[in-house]
Phi, psi and omega in degrees: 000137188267177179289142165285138128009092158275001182295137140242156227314333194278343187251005173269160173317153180252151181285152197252169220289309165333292216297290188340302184289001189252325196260003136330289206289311192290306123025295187262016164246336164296340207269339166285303175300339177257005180264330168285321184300316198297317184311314194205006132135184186295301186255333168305014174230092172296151185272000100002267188307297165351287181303298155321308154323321200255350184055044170223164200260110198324333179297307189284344142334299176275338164294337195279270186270096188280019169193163184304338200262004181280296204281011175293317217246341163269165205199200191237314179321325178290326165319296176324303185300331179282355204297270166023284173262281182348297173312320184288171208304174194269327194277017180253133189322154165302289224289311181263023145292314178311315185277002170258336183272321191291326157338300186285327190256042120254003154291327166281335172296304146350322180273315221271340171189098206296319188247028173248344167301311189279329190298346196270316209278293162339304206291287177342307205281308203278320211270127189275355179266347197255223179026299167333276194326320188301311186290278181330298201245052151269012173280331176281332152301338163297317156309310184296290237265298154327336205257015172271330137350276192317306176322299189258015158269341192076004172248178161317163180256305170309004167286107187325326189287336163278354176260327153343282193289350176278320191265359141310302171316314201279312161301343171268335190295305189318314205272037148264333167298319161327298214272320177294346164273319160314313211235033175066032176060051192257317174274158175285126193311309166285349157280327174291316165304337164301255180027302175289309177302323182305302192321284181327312192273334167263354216039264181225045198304149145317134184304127175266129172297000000 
């Protein structure tokens, strides 16, 4: 197990002018793509239109997102997250370090942007291209999520058992947008994240009758 980690959020570098206008930049293009899907749907909303809305140039668009489906499914939270469980104690189980940051970064999400969550989640459920993508980068989260894995196991990141259990995690995270976009939002997002977690940590018992 490595040591934990002593920094905390008042003690990183603040971000420098570049980074900011680049995540500005990012920032005003979803908010122009989920403000057009919501007008006139998913594929009647070109990255043309995108780019206008967002007052920027369909080139810089695709320097952000390299597909429409890109600016769906990304977000600021996987940096976070990884930040994140890099910070909790080195001696606290894996499993409720996981289950305390993904809380905390839907509850920020949750707060900072309540209907663009579920439209993204919707979109997962209904657009088979948004779904395609979704399932592709879960490799790059898979990769973010291993090499913390590693950290705190002492093992290799590139070790078949660890990407095995990393891209198990990251496939049960995905199917709580699903099943909750499935299912009207009706339950609450951080109880389906208990939910999942609990699965990891006990596993699959029979249901009992």
């Amino acid at each position: 197990m490595t040591a934990a980690r002593t920094s905390t959020p008042a003690d990183r570098p603040q971000l420098g002018l570049r980074e900011r206008k680049k995540i500005k930049t990012r920032m005003a293009i979803r908010t122009a793509t989920y403000a057009l899907i919501q007008e006139q749907g998913y594929d009647a909303t070109t990255i043309e239109q995108i780019a206008d809305r967002a007052e920027v140039s369909p080139s810089t668009v695709f320097r952000y997102f390299p597909t429409k489906e890109d600016i769906v499914l990304t977000d600021e939270y996987d940096t976070m997250m990884e930040e994140e469980l890099r910070l909790r104690p080195a001696d606290e189980p894996w499993l409720e370090s996981l289950r305390y940051v993904l809380k905390k970064a839907i509850g920020l999400e949750r707060a900072e942007e309540p209907e663009t969550t579920r439209l993204r989640a919707h979109l997962m459920v209904q657009v088979p291209a948004v779904r395609s993508r979704m399932i592709e980068s879960m490799s790059v989260t898979g990769r973010l999520l291993r090499g913390v894995i590693a950290e705190r196991t002492g093992r290799d990141a590139d070790e078949l058992e660890v990407r095995v259990y990393a891209m198990c995690l990251i496939g049960g995270l995905s199917e709580i947008s699903l099943y909750w976009a499935e299912n009207d939002y009706q339950e609450d997002l951080a109880d389906l994240v208990d939910r999942a977690v609990d699965v990891f940590e006990h596993g699959l018992p029979p249901k009992s009758s």
